[in-house]
ROSE-4610 file (N, C-alpha, C; in Angstrom, 1 decimal, always signed):
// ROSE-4610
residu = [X/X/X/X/X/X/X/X/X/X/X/X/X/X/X/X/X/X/X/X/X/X/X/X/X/X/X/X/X/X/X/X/X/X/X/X/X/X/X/X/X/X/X/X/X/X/X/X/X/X/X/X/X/X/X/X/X/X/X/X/X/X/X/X/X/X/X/X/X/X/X/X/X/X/X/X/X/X/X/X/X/X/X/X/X/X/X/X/X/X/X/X/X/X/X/X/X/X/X/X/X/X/X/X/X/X/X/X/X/X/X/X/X/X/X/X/X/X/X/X/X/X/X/X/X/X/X/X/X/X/X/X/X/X/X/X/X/X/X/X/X/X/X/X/X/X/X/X/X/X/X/X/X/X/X/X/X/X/X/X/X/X/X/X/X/X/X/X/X/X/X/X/X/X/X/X/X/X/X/X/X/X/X/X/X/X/X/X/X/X/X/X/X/X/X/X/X/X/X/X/X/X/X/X/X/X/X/X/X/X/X/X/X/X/X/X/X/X/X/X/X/X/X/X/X/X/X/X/X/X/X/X/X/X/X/X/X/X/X/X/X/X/X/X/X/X/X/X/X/X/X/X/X/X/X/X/X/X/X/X/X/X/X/X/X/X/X/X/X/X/X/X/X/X/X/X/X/X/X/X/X/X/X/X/X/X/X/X/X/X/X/X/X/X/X/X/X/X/X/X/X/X/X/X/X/X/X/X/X/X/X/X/X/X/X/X/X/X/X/X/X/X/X/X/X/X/X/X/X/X/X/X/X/X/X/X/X/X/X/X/X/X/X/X/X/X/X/X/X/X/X/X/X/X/X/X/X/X/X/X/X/X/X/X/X/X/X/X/X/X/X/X/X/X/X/X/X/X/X/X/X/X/X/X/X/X/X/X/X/X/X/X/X/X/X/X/X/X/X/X/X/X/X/X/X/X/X/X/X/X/X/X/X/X/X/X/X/X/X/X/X/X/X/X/X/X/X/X/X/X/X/X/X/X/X/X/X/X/X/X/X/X/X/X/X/X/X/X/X/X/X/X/X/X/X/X/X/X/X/X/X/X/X/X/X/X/X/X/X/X/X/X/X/X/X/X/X/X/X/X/X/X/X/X/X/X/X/X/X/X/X/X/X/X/X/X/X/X/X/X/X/X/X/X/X/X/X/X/X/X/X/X/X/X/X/X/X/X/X/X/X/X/X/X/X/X/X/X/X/X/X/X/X/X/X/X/X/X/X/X/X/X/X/X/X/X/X/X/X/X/X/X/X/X/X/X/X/X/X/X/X/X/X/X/X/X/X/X/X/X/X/X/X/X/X/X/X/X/X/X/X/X/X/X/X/X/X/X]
num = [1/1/1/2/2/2/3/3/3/4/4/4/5/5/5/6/6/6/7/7/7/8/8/8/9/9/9/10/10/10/11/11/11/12/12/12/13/13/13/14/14/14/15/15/15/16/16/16/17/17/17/18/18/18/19/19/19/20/20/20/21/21/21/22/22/22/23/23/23/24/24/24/25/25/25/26/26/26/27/27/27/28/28/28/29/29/29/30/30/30/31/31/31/32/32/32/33/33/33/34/34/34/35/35/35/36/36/36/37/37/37/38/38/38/39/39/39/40/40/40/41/41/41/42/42/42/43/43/43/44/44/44/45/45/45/46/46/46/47/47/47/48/48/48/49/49/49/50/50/50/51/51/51/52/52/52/53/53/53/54/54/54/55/55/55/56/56/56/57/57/57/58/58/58/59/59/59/60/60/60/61/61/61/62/62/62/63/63/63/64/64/64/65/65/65/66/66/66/67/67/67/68/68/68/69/69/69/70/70/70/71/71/71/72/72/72/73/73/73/74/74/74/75/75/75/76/76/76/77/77/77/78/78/78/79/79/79/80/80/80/81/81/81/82/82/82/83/83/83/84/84/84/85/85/85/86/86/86/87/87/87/88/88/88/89/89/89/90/90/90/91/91/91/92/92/92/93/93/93/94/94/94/95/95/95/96/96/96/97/97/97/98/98/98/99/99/99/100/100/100/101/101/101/102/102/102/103/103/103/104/104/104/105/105/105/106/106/106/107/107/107/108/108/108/109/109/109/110/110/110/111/111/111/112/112/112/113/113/113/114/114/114/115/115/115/116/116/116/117/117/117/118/118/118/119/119/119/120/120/120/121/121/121/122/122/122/123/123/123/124/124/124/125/125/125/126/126/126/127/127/127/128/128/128/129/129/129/130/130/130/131/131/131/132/132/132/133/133/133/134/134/134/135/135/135/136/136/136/137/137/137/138/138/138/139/139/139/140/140/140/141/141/141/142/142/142/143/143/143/144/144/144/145/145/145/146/146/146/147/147/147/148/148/148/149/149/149/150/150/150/151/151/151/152/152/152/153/153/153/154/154/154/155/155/155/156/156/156/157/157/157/158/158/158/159/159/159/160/160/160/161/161/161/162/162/162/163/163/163/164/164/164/165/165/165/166/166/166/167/167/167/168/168/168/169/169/169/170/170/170/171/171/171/172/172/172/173/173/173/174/174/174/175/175/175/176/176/176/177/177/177/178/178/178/179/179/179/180/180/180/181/181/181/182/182/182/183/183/183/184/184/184/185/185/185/186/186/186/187/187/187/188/188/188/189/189/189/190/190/190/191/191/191/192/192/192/193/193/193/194/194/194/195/195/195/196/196/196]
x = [+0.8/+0.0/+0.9/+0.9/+1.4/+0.8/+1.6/+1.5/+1.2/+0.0/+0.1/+1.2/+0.9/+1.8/+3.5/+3.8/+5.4/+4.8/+4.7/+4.8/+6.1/+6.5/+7.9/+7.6/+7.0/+6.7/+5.4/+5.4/+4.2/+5.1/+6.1/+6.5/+7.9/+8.5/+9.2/+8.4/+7.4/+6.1/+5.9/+5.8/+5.7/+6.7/+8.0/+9.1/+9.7/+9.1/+9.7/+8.8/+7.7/+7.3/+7.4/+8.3/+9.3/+8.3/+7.6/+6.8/+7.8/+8.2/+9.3/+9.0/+7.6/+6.5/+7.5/+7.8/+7.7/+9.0/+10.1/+11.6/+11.9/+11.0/+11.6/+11.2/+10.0/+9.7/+10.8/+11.1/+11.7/+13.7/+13.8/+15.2/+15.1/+13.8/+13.7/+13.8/+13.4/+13.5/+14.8/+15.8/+17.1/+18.1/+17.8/+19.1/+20.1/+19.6/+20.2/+20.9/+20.3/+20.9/+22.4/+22.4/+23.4/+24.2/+23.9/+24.4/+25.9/+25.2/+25.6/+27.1/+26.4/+27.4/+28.7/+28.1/+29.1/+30.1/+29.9/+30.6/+31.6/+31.0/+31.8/+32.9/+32.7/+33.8/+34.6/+34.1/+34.8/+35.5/+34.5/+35.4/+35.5/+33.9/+33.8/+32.7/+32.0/+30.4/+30.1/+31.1/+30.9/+30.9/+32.0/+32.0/+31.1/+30.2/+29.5/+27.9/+27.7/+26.6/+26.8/+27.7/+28.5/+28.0/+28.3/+28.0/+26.5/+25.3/+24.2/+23.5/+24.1/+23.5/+23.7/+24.6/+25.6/+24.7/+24.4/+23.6/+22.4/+21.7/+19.9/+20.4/+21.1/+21.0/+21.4/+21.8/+21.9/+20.4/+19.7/+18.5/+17.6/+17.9/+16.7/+17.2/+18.3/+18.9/+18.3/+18.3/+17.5/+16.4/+15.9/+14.3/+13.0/+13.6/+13.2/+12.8/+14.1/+14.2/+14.4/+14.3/+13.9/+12.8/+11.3/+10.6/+11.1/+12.1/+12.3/+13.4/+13.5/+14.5/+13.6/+13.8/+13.0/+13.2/+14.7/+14.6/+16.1/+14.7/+14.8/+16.5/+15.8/+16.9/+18.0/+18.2/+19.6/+20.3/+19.5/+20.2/+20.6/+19.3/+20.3/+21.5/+21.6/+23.0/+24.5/+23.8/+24.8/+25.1/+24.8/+24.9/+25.7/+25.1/+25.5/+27.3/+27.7/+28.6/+29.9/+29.1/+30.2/+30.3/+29.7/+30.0/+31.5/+30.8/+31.8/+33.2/+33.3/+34.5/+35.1/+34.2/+35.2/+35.5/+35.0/+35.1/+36.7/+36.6/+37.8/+39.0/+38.8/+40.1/+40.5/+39.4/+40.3/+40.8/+40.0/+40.9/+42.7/+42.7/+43.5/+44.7/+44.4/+45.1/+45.4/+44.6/+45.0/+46.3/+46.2/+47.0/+48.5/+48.4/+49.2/+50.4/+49.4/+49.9/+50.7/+50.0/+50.4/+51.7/+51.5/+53.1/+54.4/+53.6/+55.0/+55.0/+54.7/+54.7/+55.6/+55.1/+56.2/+57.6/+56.9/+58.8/+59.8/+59.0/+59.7/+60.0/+59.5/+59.6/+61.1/+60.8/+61.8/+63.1/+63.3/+64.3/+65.1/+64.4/+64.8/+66.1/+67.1/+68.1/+68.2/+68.5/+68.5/+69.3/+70.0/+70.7/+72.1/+72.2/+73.5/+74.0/+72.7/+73.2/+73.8/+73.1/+73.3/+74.8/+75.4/+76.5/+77.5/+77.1/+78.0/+78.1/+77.7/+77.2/+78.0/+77.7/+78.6/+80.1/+80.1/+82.1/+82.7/+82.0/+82.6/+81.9/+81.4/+81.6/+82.5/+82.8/+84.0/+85.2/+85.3/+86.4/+86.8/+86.2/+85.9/+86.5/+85.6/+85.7/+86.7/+87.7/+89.6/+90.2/+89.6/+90.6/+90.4/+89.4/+88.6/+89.6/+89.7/+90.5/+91.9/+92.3/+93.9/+94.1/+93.4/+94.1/+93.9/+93.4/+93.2/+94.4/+94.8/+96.0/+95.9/+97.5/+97.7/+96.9/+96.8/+96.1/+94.6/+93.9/+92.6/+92.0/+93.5/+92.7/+93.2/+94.0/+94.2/+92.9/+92.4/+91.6/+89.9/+90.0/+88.6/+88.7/+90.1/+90.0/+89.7/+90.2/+90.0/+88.7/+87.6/+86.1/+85.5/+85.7/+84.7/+85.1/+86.2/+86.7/+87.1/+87.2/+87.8/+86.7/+85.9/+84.2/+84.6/+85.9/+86.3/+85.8/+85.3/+84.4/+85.8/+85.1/+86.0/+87.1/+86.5/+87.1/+88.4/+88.3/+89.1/+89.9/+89.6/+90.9/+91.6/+90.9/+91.8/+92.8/+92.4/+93.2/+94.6/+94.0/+95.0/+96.1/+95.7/+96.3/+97.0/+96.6/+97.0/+96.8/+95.0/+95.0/+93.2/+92.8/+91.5/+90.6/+90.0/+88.4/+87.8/+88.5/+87.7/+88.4/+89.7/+90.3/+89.8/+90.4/+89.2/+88.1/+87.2/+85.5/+86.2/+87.2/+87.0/+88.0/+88.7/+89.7/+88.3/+87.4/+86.5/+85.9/+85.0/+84.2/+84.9/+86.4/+87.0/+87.0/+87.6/+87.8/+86.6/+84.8/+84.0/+83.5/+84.0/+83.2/+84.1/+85.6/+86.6/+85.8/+85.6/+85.2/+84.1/+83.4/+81.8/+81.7/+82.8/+83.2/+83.6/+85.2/+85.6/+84.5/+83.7/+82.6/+81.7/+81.2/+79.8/+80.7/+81.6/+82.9/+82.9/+83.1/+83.1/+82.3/+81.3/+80.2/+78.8/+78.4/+77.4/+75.7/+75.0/+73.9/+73.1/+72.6/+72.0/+72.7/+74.3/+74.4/+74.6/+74.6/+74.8/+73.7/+72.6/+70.7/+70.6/+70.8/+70.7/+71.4/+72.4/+73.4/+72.6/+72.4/+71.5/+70.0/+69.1/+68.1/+68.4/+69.6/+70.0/+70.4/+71.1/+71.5/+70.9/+69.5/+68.5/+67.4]
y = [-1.2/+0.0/+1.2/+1.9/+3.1/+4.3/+5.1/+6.6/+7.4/+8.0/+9.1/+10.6/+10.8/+12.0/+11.5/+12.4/+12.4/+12.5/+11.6/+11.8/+10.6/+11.7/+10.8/+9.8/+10.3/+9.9/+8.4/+8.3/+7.6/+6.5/+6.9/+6.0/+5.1/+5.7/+5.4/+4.1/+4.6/+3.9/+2.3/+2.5/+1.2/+0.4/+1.5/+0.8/-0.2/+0.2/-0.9/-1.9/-1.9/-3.0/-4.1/-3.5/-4.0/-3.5/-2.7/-2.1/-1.6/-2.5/-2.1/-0.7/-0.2/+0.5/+2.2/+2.0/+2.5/+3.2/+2.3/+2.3/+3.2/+2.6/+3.0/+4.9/+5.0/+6.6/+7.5/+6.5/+7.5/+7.5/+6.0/+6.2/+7.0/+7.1/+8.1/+9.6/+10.3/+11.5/+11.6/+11.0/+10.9/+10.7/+9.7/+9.2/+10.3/+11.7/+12.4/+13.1/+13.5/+14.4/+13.4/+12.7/+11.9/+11.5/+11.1/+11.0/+12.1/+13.5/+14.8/+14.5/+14.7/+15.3/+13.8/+12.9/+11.3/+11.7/+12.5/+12.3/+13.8/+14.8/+16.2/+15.6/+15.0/+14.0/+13.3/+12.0/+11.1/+11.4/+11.8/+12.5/+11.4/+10.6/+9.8/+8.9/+9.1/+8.9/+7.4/+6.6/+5.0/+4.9/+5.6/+5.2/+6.2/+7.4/+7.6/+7.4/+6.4/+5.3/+4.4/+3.9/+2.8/+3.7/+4.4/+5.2/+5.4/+5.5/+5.8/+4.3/+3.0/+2.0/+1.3/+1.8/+1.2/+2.0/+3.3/+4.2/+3.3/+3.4/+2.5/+1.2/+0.4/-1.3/-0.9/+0.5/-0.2/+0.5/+1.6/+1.9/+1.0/+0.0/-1.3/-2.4/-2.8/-4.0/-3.0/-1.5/-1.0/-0.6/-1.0/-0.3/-0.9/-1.8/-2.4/-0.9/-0.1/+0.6/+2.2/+2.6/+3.6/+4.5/+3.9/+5.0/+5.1/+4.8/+5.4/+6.5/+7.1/+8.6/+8.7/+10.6/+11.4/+12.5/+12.4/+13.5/+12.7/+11.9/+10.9/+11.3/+12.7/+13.3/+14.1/+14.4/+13.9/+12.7/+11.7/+10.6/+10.1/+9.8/+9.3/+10.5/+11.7/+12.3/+11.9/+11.7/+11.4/+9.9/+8.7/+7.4/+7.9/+8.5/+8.7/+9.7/+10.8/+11.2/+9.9/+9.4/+8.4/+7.6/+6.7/+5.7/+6.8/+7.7/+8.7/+8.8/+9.3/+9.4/+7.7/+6.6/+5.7/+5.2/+5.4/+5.5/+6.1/+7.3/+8.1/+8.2/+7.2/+6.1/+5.5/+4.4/+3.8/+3.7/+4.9/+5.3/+5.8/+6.3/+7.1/+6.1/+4.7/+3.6/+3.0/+2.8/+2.2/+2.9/+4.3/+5.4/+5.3/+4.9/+5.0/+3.9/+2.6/+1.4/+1.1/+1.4/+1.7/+2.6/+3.8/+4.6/+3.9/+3.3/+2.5/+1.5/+0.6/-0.5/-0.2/+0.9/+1.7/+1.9/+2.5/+2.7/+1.5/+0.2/-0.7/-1.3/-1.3/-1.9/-1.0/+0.0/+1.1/+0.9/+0.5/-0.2/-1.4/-1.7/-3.4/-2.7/-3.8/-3.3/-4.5/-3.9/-4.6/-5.0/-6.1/-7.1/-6.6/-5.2/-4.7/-3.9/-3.9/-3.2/-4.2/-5.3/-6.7/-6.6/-7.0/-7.6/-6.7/-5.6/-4.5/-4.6/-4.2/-4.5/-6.0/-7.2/-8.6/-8.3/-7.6/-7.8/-6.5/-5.2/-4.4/-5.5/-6.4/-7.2/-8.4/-8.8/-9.4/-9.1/-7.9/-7.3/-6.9/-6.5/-6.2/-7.9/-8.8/-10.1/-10.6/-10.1/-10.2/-9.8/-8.6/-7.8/-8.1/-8.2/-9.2/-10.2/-10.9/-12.3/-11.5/-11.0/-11.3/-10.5/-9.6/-9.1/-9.9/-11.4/-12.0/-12.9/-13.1/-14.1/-15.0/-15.7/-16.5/-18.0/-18.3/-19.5/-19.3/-18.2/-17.7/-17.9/-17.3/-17.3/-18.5/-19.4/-20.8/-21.6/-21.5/-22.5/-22.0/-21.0/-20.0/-20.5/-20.5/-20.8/-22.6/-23.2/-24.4/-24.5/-24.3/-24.2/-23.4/-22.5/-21.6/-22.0/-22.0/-21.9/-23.4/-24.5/-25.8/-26.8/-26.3/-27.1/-28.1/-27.8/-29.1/-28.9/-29.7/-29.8/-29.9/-29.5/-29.0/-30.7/-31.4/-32.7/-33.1/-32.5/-32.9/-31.6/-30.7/-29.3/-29.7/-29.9/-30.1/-31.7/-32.6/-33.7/-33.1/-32.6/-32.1/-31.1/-30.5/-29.2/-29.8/-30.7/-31.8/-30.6/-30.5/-29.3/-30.3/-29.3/-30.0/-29.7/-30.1/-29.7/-28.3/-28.5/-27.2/-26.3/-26.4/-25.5/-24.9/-25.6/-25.6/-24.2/-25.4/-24.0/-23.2/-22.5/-21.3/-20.3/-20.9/-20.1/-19.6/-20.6/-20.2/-18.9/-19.0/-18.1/-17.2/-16.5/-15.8/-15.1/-15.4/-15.3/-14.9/-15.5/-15.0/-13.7/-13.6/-12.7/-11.2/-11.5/-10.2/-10.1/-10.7/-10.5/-10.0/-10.4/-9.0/-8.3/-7.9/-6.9/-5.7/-6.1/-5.5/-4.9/-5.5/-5.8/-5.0/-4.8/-3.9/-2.6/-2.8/-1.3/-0.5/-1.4/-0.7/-0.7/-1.4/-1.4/-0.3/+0.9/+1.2/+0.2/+0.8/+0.0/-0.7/+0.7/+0.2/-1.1/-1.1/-2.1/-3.2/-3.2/-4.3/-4.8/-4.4/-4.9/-5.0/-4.8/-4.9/-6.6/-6.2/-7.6/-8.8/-8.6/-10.0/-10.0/-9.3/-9.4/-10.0/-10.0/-10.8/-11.8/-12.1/-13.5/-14.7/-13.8/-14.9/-15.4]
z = [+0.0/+0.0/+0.0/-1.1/-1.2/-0.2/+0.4/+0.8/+0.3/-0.1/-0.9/-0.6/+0.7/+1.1/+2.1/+2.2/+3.0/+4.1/+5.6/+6.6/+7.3/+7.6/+8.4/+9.2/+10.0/+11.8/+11.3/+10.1/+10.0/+9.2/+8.3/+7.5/+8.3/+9.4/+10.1/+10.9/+11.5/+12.2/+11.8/+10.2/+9.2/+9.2/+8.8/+8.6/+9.4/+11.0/+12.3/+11.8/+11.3/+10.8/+10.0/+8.8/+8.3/+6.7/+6.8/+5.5/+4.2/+3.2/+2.2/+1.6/+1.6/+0.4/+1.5/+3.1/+3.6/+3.8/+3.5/+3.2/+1.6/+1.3/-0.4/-0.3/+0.4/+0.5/+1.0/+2.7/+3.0/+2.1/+1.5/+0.8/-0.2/-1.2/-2.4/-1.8/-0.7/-0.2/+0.1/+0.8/+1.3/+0.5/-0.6/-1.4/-1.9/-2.2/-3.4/-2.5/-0.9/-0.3/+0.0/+0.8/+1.2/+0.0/-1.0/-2.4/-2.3/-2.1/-2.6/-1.3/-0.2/+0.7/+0.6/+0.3/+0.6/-1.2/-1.9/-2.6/-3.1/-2.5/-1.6/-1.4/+0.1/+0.8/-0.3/-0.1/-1.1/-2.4/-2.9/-4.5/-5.7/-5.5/-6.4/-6.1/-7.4/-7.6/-7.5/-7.7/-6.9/-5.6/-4.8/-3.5/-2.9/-3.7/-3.1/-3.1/-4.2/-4.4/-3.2/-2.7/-1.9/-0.7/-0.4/+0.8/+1.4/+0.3/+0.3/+0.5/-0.3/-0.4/+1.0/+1.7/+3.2/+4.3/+4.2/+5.4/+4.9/+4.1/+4.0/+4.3/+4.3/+4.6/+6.3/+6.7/+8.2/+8.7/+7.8/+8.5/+8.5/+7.0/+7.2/+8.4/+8.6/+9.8/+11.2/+11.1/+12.6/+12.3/+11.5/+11.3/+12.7/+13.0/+14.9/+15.7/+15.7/+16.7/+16.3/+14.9/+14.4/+14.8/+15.7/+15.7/+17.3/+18.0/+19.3/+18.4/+17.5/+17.7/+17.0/+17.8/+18.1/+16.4/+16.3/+14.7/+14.0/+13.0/+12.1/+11.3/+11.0/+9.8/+10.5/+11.6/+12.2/+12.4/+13.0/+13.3/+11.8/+10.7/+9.5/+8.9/+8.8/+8.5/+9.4/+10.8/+11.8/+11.5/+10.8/+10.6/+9.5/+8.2/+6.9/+7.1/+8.2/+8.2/+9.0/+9.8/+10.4/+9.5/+8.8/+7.5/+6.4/+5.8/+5.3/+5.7/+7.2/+7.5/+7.8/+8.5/+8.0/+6.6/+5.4/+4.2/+4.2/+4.5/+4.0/+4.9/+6.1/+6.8/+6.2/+5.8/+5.2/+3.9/+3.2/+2.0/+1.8/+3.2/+3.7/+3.8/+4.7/+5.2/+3.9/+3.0/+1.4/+1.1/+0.7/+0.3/+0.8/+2.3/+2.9/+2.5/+2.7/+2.8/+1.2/-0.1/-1.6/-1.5/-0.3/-0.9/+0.0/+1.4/+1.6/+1.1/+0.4/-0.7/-1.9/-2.2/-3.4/-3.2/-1.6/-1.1/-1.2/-0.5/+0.1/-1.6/-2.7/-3.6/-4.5/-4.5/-4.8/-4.2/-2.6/-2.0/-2.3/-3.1/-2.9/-4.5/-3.7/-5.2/-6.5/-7.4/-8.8/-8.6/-9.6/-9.6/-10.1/-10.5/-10.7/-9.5/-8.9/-7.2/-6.3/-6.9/-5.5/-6.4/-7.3/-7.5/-6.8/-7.4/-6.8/-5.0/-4.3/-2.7/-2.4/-3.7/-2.8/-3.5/-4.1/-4.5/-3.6/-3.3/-2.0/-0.6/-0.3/+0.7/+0.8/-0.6/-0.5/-0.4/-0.9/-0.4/+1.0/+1.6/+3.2/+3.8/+3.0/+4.4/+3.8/+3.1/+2.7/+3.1/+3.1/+4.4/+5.5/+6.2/+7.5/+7.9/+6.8/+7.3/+7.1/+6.4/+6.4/+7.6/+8.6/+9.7/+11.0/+10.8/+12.3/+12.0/+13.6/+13.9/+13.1/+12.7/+11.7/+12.0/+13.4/+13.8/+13.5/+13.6/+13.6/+12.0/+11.3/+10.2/+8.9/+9.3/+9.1/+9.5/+10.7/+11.0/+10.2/+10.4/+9.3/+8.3/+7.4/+5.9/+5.6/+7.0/+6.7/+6.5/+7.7/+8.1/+7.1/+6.5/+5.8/+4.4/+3.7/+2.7/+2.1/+3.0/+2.6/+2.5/+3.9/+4.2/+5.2/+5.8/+6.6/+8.3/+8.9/+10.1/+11.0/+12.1/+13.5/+14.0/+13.8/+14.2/+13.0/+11.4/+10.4/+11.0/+11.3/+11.4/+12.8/+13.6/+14.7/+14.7/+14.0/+13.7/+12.4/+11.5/+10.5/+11.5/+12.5/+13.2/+14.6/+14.8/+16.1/+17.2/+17.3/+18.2/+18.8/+19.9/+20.1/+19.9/+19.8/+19.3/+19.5/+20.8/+21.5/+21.4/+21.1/+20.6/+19.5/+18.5/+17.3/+17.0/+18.5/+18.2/+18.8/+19.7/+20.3/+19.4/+18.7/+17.0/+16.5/+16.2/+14.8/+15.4/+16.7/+17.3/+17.2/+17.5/+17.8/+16.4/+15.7/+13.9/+13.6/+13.9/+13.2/+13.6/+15.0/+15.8/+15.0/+15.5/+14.6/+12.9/+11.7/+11.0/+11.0/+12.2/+12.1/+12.2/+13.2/+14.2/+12.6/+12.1/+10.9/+9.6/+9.4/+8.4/+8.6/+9.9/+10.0/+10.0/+10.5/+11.3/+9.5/+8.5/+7.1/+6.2/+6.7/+5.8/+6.3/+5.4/+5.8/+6.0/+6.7/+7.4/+6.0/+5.1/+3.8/+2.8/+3.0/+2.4/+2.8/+4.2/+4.9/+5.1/+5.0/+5.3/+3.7/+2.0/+1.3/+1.1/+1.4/+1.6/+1.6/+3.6/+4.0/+2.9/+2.5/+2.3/+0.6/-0.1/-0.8/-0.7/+0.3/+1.0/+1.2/+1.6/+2.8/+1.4]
């Protein structure tokens, strides 16, 4: 049953009833306003269709409790402005998240950066080794450079094991020490993130 005239307080009345004839009145009176100000804001005639179609699906899910407020057309602008501004959060959070995505993508180095970055780190962990004690960096070259395990270097070295691990530790620790000491931070985080 159609309305012939506009009465709010009457169509509201219906609407808790769940009267569709009674929704569509008061959305056809409403749509264009909220239309207007949701796309002011937004700055685009989808998400401000999106906006208008989002304030009516939550006035129909409360159409229950609709005729307890008292002035209709405050409460729907005050639904329709908070939907808006979180609209244009999380527009905002998109924006945000795309330009550090860009950044972080922009960071990442090309393959003429990486080569460059591992032959100035190979350089460094040459000079690294040739300044640790002659025993330190004998037993390093065995371990890192030969592949031979702590039990083959300390039998080849007629030394003990534990000797052994406490050369290597020593030797790795000075080469990180030396390494970070000349390597800036960017290319030493460039480095690993090529590494890993």
């Amino acid at each position: 049953m159609e309305i012939p005239t506009y009465n709010e307080k009457e169509l509201i009345q219906r609407l808790a009833q769940g009267n569709d004839a009674a929704f569509a009145s008061l959305f056809h009176h409403y749509r264009h306003r909220i239309y207007v100000i949701a796309f002011r804001l937004l700055g685009s005639g989808s998400q401000a269709e999106d906006a208008v179609q989002e304030v009516f699906m939550k006035m129909w899910l409360k159409r229950q409790v609709l005729h307890e407020v008292e002035h209709f057309k405050a409460y729907l602008f005050t639904v329709a402005r908070n939907h808006i501004f979180t609209s244009l959060k999380l527009l905002a959070r998109e924006q945000r998240m795309e330009t550090e995505l860009s950044a972080a993508v922009s960071a990442i180095p090309d393959e003429k950066d990486v080569h460059i970055i591992h032959k100035e780190y190979e350089q460094i962990l040459q000079r690294a080794i040739a300044q640790l004690p002659p025993q330190q960096c004998l037993i390093y070259k065995l371990s890192k450079e030969e592949g031979l395990k702590r039990n083959e270097i300390a039998a080849r070295l007629q030394l003990s094991p534990e000797t052994i691990k406490v050369h290597l530790a020593n030797a790795m620790r000075s080469i990180r020490a030396f390494c970070l000491a000349r390597m800036d931070l960017n290319t030493f985080l460039c480095l690993i993130w090529f590494l890993s």
